[in-house]
N, C-alpha and C positions, 0 to 999 in steps of 0.2 A: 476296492475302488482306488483308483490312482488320483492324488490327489496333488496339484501341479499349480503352479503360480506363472500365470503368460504376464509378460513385462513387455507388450507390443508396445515400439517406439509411436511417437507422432507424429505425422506428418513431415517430411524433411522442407526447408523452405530453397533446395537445392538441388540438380539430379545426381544420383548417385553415381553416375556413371561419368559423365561431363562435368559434373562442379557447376556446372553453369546455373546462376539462381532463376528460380521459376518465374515470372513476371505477372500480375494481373491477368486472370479471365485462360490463362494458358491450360491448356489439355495437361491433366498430370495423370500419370500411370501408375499404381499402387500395385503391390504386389508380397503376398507370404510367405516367405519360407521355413524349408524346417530346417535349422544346420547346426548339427555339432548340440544336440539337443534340447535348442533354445529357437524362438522363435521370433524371425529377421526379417522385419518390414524395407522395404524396397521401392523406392520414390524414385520416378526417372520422366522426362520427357518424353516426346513423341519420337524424336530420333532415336536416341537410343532404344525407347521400346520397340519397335522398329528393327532395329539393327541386333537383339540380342538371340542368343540363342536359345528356340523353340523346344531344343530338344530336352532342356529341365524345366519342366511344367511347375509353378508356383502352387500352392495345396488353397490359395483363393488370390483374385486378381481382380480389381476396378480401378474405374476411371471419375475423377473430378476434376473441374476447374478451381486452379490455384485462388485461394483467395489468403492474400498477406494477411497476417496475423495482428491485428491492432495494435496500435503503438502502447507500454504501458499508464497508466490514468497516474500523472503527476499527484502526490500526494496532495493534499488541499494545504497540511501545516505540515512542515517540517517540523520533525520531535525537537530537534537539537533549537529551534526558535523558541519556541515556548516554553522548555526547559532552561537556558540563559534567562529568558524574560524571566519566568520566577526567583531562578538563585537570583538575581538582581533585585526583586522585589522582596522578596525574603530575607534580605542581608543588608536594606535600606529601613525595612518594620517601618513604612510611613503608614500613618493611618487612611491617608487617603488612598491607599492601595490595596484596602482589604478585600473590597470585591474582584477585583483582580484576580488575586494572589488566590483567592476562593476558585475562581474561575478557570484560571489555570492550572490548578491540582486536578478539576476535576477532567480537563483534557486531558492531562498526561496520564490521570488514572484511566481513562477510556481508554490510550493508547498502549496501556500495562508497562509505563514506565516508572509510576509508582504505583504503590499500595496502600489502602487506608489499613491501619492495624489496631485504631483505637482511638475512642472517641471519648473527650475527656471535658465536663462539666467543672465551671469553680467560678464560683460569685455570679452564675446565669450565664456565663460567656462560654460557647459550646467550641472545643478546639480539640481539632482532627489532625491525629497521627499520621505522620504519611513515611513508608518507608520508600527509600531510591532503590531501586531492584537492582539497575546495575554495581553501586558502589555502599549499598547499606545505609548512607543517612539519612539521619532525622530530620523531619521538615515539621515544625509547628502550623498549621494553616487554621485560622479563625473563620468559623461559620459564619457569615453574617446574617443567616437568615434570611436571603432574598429572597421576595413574594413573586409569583411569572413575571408580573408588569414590570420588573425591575427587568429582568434578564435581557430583552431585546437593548435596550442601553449598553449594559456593561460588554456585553458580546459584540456590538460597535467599537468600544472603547479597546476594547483586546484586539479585533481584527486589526485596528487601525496601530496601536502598539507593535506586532505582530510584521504588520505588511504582507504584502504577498507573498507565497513562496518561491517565487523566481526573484523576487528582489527588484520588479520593472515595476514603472509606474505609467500611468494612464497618458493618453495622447495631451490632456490639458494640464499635467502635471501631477493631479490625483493621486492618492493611491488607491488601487481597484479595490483591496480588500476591502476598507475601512466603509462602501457602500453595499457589499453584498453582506449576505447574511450566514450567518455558520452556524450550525448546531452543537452543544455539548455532549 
């Protein structure tokens, strides 16, 4: 049994033949080849399909309407904001920043920008290892043991910390983040 890896391309958002980009709702022309023993997907418009020549037959060939490929989904939190916000709170040790500082470990560890490696008890007070994946340090982060009711608070308090991630604020001045709500 021959046993073969196809690496068909996807969709071009362009014709191959013209350069010219597809537009919304447009007739696109797809087509298969086999060349040089590898197998060559073939996106063209209706002119050019049209205009090529019949006499090398594609091994399969259809037809769709272009539809552009969605723009990609803007992160919700840029790493690099909430990673500043903690080395800043980290390197300040206020105590009124411990939920925070809790809260934004556990974002950046959702995001695998760090790692918890150990969790460390002394006098009741529960304090979580965290290593930085990119550059290896140590972050101390203190548990504080929020109960749920707590959480919808401090995840305001972080949004609004945080801002948006485009940096814009709202039509009255606002900032949008600090009203929506974000998950850990």
């Amino acid at each position: 049994m021959l046993t073969q890896e196809w690496n068909i391309q996807s969709r071009a958002l362009q014709c191959a033949v013209s350069g010219r980009p597809f537009e919304k709702g447009e007739r696109v022309f797809s087509a298969l080849y086999w060349r040089e023993g590898h197998y060559v997907r073939v996106d063209l418009c209706a002119e050019s399909w049209n205009a090529r020549n019949e006499n090398i037959e594609p091994l399969s060939a259809w037809q769709t309407d272009f539809v552009p490929p969605a723009p990609p989904v803007p992160e919700p939190l840029r790493k690099d904001d909430a990673e500043s916000l903690l080395r800043r709170l980290v390197a300040e040790n206020a105590p009124g920043t411990r939920n925070t500082r809790y809260i934004l470990a556990l974002m950046l560890e959702r995001k695998k920008v760090v790692r918890q490696i150990e969790r460390q008890r002394q006098e009741g007070v529960s304090t979580l290892v965290y290593e930085h994946l990119p550059t290896g340090e140590i972050w101390l982060i203190e548990d504080p043991g929020l109960k749920l009711g707590e959480l919808k608070a401090i995840q305001d308090e972080v949004a609004h910390l945080l801002g948006p991630a485009d940096g814009s604020n709202s039509a009255d001045g606002s900032n949008s983040a600090a009203g929506s709500s974000s998950s850990v």
